[in-house]
C-alpha positions as CSV (number, residue, x, y, z in Angstrom):
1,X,-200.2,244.4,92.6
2,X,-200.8,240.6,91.8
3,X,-203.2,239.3,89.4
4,X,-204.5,236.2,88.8
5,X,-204.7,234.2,85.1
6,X,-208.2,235.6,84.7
7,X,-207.5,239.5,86.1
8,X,-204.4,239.1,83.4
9,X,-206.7,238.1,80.5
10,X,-208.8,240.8,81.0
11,X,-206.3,243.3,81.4
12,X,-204.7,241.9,78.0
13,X,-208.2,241.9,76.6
14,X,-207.1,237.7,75.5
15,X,-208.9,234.7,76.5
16,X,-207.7,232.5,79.6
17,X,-206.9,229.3,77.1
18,X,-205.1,231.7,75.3
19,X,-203.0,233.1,78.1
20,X,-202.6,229.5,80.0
21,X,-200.9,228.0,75.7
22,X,-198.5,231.2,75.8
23,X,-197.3,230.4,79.2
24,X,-197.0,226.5,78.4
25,X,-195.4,227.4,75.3
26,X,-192.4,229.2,77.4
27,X,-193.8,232.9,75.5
28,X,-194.7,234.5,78.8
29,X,-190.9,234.9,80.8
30,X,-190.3,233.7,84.3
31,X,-194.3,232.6,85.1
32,X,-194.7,233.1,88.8
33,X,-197.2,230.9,90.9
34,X,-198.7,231.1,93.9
35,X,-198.6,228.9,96.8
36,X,-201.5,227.0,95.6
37,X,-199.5,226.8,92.5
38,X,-201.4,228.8,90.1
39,X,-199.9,231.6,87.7
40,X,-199.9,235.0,88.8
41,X,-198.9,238.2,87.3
42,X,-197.1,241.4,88.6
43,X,-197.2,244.8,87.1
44,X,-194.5,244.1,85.0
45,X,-196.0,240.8,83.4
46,X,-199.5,242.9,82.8
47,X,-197.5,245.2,80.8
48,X,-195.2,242.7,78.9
49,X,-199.0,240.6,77.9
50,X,-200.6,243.8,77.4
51,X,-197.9,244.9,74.8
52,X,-196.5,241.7,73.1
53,X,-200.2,239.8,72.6
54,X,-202.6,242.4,72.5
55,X,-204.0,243.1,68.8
56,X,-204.1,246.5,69.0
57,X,-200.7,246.9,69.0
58,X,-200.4,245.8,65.4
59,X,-200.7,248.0,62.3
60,X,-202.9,245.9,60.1
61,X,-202.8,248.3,57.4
């Protein structure tokens, strides 16, 4: 399935400025884009936001 930058964000649960700095900062691997040329995200990307940026992943104890 392909998502779009705002499916992604929710999915991550971060907000679209958010996702669109990470991806301009080179922290999000091998962006795809559409032919319109505007990000999108496979399965594999969803997981890789999902478990890198989402907060809770971290311990904060």
């Amino acid at each position: 399935m392909i998502y779009t930058m705002m499916q992604a964000c929710k999915e991550a649960d971060m907000t679209y400025q958010a996702l669109k700095y990470y991806c301009n900062e080179g922290l999000v691997p091998n962006v795809k884009r559409d032919k319109n040329n505007r990000r999108i995200f496979d399965e594999k990307d969803k997981i890789y936001l999902f478990y890198i940026f989402s907060p809770l992943c971290y311990d904060t104890k």
